[in-house]
N, C-alpha and C positions, 0 to 999 in steps of 0.2 A: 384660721391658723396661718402664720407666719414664722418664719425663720430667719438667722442668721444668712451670712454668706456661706455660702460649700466651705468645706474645707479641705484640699488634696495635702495628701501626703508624700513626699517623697520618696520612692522605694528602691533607687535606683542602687544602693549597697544590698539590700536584702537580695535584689535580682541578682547582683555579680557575688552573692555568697551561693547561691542555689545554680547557677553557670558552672562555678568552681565546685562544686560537689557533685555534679553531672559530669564533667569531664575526669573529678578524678575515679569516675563507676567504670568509665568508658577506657581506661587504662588501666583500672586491675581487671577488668573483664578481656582486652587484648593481650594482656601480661596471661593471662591464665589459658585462654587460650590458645598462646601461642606454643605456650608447652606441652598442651594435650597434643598438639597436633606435629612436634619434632617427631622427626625419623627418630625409632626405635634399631639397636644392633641385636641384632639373634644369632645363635651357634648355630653353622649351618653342618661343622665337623670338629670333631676332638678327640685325637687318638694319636697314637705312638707311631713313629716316623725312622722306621728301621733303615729308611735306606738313607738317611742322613745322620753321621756319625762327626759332626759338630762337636756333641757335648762328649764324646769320646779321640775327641783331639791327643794330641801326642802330649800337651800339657793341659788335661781339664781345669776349667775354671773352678776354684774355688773359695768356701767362704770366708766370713773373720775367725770362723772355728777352725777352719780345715778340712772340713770336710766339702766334698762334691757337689756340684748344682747339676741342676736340671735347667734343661734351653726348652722355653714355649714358644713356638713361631708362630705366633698373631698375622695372620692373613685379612688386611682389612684397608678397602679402598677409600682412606682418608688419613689426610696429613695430621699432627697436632694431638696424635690419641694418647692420652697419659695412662700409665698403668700404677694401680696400687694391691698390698697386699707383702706377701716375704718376698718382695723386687730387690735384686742388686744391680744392677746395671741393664741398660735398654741400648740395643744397636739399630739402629732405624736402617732400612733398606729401600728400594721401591717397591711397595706394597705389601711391606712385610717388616714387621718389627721382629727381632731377636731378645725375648726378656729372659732374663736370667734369673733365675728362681731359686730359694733354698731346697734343698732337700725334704721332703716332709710335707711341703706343702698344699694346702690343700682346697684352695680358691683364689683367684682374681678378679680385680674388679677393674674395669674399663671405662674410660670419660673422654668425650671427643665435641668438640664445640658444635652446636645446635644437636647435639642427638640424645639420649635418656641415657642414664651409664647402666652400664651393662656388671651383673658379678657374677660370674661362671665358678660352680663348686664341681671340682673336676668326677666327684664322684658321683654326678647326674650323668655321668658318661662311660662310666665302666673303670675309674682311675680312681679310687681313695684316696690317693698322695700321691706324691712326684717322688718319682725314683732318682737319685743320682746317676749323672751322666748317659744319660739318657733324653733322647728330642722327642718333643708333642708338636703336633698341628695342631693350631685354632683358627679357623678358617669362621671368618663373620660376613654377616651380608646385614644388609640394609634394607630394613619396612619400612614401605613407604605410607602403608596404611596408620591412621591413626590407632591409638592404644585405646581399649574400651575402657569408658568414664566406670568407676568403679568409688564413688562418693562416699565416705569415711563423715562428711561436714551437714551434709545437706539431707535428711530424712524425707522419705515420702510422709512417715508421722511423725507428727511429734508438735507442741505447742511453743508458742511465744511469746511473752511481755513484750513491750515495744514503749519509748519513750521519744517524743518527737516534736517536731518545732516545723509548722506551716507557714509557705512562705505563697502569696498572693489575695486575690480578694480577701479571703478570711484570714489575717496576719494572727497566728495563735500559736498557741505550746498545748500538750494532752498527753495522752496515752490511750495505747490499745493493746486487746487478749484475743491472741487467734490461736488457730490449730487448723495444723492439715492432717486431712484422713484419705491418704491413697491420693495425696499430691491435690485433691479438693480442698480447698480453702475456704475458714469462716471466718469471720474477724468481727468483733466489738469493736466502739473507738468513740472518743471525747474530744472534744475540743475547747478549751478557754480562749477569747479574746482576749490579747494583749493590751488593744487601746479602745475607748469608749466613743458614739458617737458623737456627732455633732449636739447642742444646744438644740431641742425642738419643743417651739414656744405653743400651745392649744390655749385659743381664744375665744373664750365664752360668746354667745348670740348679743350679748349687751356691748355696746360700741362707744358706750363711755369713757371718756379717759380716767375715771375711777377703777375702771376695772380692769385688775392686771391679768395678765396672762400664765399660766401654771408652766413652767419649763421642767423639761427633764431630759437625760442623757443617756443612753441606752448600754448597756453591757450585752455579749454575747455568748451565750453556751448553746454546741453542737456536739450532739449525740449520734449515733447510728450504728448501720452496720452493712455488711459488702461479702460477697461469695464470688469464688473466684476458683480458676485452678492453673498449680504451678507445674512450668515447664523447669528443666534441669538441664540447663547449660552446658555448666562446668564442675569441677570439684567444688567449688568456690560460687558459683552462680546459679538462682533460679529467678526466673519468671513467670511473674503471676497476674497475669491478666482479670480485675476486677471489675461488677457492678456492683452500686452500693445506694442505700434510702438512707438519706440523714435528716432532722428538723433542728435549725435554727433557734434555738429560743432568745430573747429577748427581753431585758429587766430593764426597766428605769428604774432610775435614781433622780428622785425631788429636787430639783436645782433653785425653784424659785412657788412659792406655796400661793399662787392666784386663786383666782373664783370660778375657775375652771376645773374639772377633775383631771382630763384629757387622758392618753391612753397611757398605762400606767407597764404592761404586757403585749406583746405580741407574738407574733412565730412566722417562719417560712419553713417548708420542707422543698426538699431537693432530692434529684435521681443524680450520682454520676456517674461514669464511663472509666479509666483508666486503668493501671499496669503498676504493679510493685514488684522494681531490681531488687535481689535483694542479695549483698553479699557477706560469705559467713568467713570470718578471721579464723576462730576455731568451730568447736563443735559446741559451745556454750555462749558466743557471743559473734554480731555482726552489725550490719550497717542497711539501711535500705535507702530509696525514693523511691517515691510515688507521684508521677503528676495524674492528672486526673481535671475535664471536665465538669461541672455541675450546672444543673439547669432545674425553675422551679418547679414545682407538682402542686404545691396549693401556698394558699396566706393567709394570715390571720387579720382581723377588724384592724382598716385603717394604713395594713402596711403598705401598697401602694402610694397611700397621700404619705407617709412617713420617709420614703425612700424618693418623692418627689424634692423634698427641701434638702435630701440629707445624702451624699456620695456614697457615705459609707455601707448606711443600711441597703443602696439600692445593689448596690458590689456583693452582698447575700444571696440574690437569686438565681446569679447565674458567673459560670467565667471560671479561669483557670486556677485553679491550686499546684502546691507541688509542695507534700512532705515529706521530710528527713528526718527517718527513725534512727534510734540506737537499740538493738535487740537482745534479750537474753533468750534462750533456746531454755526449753525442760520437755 
């Protein structure tokens, strides 16, 4: 048996498309985490402020109606806090905003750069509505503790279709069907090779130059499956740590019909090791990678001499992958 020359491929865009999809996991995974983890503002008081007769001024402030407001004094140690809801007017002080409120009202809401906004409905506090001319305390403090992930996106159950395109030794497009039960992970999965080996010529025991050599080109399909269990990050984030048994198959295609039969099938199977990020947009659709190790377990007749003339088949038995899925949730 004799062969061409190797043949390498270039992959050096496929690497900087699989770069570029890692860094952008790694920035909506810091983007998301970075808001789990802003200061929260909490009520720490809110209640009527009898000894301050503000909103009962010699001229009370009043609306575009005409009738009377009510003054809520926000007690809160930060600059920049905007307030929404039946606001007229905001008087800022040192540590203490002045909001001027309609009459009737009966919530605000609070937004202060890096903190979760805040909407206080006055009657979780013993206040139904704001009385005209009349002062409230809102006296806010600041947790420093993170808010408990309470995930809307990310199920402990529930299954997946998955559509994806592998970038490394095994350069392919597939799809896979998983399902987590109680954050355990199972997953089917497929794989088509995108491009065909090398020309590999098997040459019969007769060393005549009448007799020619049988060539053929090899296609790849990879099947398997991987158990795993996922971690919960963020609203937005899980991690799932996989192993996985896949087999290689292996078709030739007839390139040249000699007097040789030569091997016309083979196979490799493989164990491998790795982690699927997986981020969810909404509750029906998201995005994942996966890298992941592989290494062989057994081979079929002849694959090592096969993988001897040929770069590509020998790139099957072991070495790094890394896929990126597009996901539907059900």
């Amino acid at each position: 048996m004799h062969g061409q020359d190797h043949i390498f491929l270039d992959h050096s865009n496929g690497h900087k498309k699989m770069l570029l999809s890692v860094l952008m996991l790694i920035m909506l995974f810091l983007i998301d985490v970075n808001s789990l983890y802003a200061q929260s503002m909490e009520v720490e008081l809110f209640e009527v402020d009898n000894m301050d007769l503000a909103a009962r001024a010699k001229k009370p402030r009043k609306d575009i109606n005409g009738k009377y407001e009510a003054i809520v004094k926000v007690q809160l140690a930060h600059n920049d806090a905007v307030f929404e809801g039946n606001v007229d007017t905001v008087v800022v002080t040192p540590g203490e905003y002045f909001v001027y409120m309609y009459k009737d009202s009966k919530k605000i809401k609070i937004k202060a750069p890096n903190k979760l906004p805040l909407t206080v409905h006055f009657g979780d506090y013993g206040h139904k509505k704001l009385k005209e001319k009349t002062t409230y305390v809102l006296r806010l403090e600041l947790a420093e503790r993170a808010p408990r992930i309470e995930s809307n996106l990310i199920k402990p159950n529930g299954g997946y279709f998955e559509g994806c395109f592998q970038i490394g030794n095994l350069m392919s497009a597939g799809g896979a069907l998983g399902w987590y039960f109680s954050n355990i992970n199972v997953e089917a999965n497929f794989l088509i090779g995108l491009s065909k080996s090398d020309e590999i010529f098997w040459n019969s025991s007769n060393t005549s130059e009448s007799h020619l050599p049988t060539s053929y080109t090899y296609n790849y399909l990879n099947f398997g499956g991987k158990v795993g269990y996922g971690f919960l990050l963020s609203n937005h984030f899980r991690l799932t740590p996989q192993i996985g048994i896949s087999m290689t198959s292996l078709k030739g295609t007839l390139q040249n019909a000699g007097e040789s039969g030569g091997i016309k099938n083979t196979y490799v199977t493989t164990a491998s090791m790795g982690a699927r990020l997986h981020y969810a947009f909404t509750s029906y659709f998201g995005i994942s990678i996966a890298p992941e190790y592989s290494f062989g377990l057994s081979k079929g007749k002849a694959f090592d001499t096969m993988a001897d003339v040929s770069s590509k088949i020998k790139k099957l038995e072991s070495g790094f992958n890394c896929k990126i899925g597009f996901n539907v949730f059900f």
